[in-house]
C-alpha positions as CSV (number, residue, x, y, z in Angstrom):
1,X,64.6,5.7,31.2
2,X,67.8,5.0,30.8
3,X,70.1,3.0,33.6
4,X,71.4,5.2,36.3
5,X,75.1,5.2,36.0
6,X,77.2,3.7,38.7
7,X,80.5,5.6,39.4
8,X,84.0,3.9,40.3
9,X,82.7,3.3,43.9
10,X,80.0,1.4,42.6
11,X,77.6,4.8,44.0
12,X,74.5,5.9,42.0
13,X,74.8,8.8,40.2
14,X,73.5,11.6,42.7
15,X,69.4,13.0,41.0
16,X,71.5,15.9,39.8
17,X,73.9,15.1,37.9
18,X,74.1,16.7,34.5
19,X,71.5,18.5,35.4
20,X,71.3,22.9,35.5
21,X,70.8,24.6,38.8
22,X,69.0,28.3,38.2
23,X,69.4,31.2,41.2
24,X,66.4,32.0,42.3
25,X,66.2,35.9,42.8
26,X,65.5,35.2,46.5
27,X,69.1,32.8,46.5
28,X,70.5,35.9,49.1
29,X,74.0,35.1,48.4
30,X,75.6,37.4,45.7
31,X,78.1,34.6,44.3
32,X,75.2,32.7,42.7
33,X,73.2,36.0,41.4
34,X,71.1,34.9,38.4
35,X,73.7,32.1,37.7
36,X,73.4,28.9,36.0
37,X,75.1,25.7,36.9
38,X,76.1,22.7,35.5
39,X,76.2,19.9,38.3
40,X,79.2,17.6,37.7
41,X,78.7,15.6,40.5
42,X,76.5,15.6,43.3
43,X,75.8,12.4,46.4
44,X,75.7,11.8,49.9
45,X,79.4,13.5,49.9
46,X,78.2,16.7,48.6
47,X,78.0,18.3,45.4
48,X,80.3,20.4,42.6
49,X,79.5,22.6,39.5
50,X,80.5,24.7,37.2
51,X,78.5,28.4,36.7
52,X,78.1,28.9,33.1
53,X,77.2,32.1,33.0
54,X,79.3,34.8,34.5
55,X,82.2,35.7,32.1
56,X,85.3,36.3,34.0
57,X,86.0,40.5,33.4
58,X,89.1,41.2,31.2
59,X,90.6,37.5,30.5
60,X,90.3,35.7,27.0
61,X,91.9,32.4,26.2
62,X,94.3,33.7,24.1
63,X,95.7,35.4,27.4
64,X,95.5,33.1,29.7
65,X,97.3,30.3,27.7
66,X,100.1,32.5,27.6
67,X,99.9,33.5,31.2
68,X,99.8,29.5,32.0
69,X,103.0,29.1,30.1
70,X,100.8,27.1,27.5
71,X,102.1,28.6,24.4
72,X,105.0,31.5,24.2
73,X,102.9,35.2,23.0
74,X,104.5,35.0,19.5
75,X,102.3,32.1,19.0
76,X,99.4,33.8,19.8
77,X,99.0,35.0,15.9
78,X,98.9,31.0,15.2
79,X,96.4,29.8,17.3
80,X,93.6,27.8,15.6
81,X,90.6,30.0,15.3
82,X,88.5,27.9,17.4
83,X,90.8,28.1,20.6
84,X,89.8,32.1,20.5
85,X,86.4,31.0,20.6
86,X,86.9,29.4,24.4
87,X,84.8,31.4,26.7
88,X,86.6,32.3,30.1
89,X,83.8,32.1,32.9
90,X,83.6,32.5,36.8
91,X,83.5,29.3,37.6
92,X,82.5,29.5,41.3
93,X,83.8,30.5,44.6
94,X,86.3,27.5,45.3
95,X,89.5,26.8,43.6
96,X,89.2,30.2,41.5
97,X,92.8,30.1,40.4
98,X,92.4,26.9,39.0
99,X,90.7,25.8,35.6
100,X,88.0,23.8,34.8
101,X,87.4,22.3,31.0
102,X,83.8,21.7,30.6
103,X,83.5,20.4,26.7
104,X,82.2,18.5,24.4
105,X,83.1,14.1,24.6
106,X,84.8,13.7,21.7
107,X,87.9,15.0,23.7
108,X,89.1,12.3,26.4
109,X,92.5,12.4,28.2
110,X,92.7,9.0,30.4
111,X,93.3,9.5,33.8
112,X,92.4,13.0,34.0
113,X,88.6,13.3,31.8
114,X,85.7,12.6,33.8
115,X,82.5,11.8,31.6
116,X,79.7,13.6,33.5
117,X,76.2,13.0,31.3
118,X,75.0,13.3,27.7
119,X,78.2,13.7,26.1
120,X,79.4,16.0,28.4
121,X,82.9,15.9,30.4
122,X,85.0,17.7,32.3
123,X,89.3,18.3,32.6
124,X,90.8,19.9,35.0
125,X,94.7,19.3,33.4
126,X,96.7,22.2,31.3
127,X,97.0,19.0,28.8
128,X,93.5,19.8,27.6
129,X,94.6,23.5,26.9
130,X,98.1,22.4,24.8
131,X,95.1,20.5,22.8
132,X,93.1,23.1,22.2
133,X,96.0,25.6,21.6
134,X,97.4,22.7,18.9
135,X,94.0,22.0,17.2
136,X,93.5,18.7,18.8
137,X,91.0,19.9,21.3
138,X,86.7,19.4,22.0
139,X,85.1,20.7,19.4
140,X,83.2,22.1,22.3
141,X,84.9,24.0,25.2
142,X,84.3,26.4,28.0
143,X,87.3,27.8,30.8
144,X,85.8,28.0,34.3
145,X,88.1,29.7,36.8
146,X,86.9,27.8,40.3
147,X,83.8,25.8,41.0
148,X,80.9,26.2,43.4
149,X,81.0,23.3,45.7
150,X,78.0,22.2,48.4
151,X,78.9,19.9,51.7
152,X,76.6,17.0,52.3
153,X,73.3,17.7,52.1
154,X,73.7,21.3,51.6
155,X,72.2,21.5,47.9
156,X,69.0,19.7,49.1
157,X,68.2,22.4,51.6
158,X,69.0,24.9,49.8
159,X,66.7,23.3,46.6
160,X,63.9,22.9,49.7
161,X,64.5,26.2,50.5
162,X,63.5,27.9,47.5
163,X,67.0,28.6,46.4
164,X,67.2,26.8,43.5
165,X,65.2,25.4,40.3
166,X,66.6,22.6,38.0
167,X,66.3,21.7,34.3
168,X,68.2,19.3,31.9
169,X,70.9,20.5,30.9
170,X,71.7,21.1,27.1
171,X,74.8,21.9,25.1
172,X,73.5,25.4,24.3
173,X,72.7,26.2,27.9
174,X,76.5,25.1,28.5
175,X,78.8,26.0,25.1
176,X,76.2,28.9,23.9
177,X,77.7,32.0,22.4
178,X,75.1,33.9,24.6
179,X,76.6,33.6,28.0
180,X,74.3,36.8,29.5
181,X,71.0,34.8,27.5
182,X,71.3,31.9,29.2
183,X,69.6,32.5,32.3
184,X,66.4,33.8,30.4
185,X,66.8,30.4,28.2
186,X,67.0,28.4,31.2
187,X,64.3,29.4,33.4
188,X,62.5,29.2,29.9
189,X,62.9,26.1,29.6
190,X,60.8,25.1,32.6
191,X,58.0,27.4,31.4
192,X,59.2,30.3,33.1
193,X,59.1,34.0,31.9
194,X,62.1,35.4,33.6
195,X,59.9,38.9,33.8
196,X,57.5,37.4,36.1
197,X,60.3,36.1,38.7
198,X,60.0,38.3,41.9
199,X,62.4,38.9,44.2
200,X,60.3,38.7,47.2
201,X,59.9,34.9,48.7
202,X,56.4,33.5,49.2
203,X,53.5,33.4,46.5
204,X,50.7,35.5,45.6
């Protein structure tokens, strides 16, 4: 096992980091319906992440960096062919005008990259989206608009209460072309067939 990473405040990492959080089909709350998560950080303060799997309706990256002011429209022709690759997801609930990198590590902007697990960090700075609009980006990338956030202790019950399953996460689940698949993959990847997840709490 490798050494559990101490943060800034000298804090262990929190169980979950870097970890995927799967809806149950009993979750109840429509937000989190069949999502996946990827948990940036999670302790005794609480817990944030970034849903992986809902694309956000009607908004590529090509639009959005010029609706940020990124880059002017004419430039839109000459944007690398990787930066129109850059999925646009919901996020979360919290924050949902505001964007959320999630990408690859060999990207890092000091001051402003957080290194979450496994060669996987996250930027929440327009500077990351000049990069990627220049070239210089991840070679890795996803958009979140907003996060899901949990207050303390929140996330454990709601794990206790049936509401969640976990897995490791893997840069498939998180940069894959197959946003709608990766539910399916996920809960497969526990040993799960998605078909024989009922809705109904309890078990037979």
């Amino acid at each position: 096992m490798p050494p559990r990473r101490a943060s800034a405040k000298g804090q262990k990492r929190g169980y979950l980091d870097g970890q995927m959080l799967i809806a149950m089909p009993t979750m109840g709350d429509e937000r989190f319906e069949r999502s996946v998560i990827y948990v940036c950080a999670h302790s005794s303060e609480g817990a944030m992440g970034i849903i992986v799997n809902h694309p956000a309706a009607h908004i590529s990256f090509p639009d959005l960096l010029v609706k940020l002011d990124v880059i002017p429209s004419d430039d839109l022709i000459r944007l690398p062919s990787r930066a129109g690759e850059v999925k646009v997801l919901r996020g979360g609930p919290v924050e949902t005008e505001r964007g959320f990198v999630l990408h690859s590590a060999d990207f890092f902007l000091e001051n402003s990259t957080l290194p979450i697990d496994d060669g996987i960090c996250l930027t929440a700075t327009l500077d990351i989206l000049k990069a990627i609009a220049r070239g210089d980006g991840p070679d890795s990338a996803i958009l979140a608009l907003g996060y899901a956030g949990w207050a303390p202790g929140q996330l454990e019950t709601e794990i206790n209460q049936n509401g969640w399953l976990h897995c490791s996460a893997d840069a498939e689940l998180i940069f894959g072309k197959d946003t709608e698949g990766k539910y399916g993959k996920a809960l497969r990847k526990i040993g799960i067939d998605p078909g024989m997840l009922s809705s109904e709490a309890g078990h037979a």
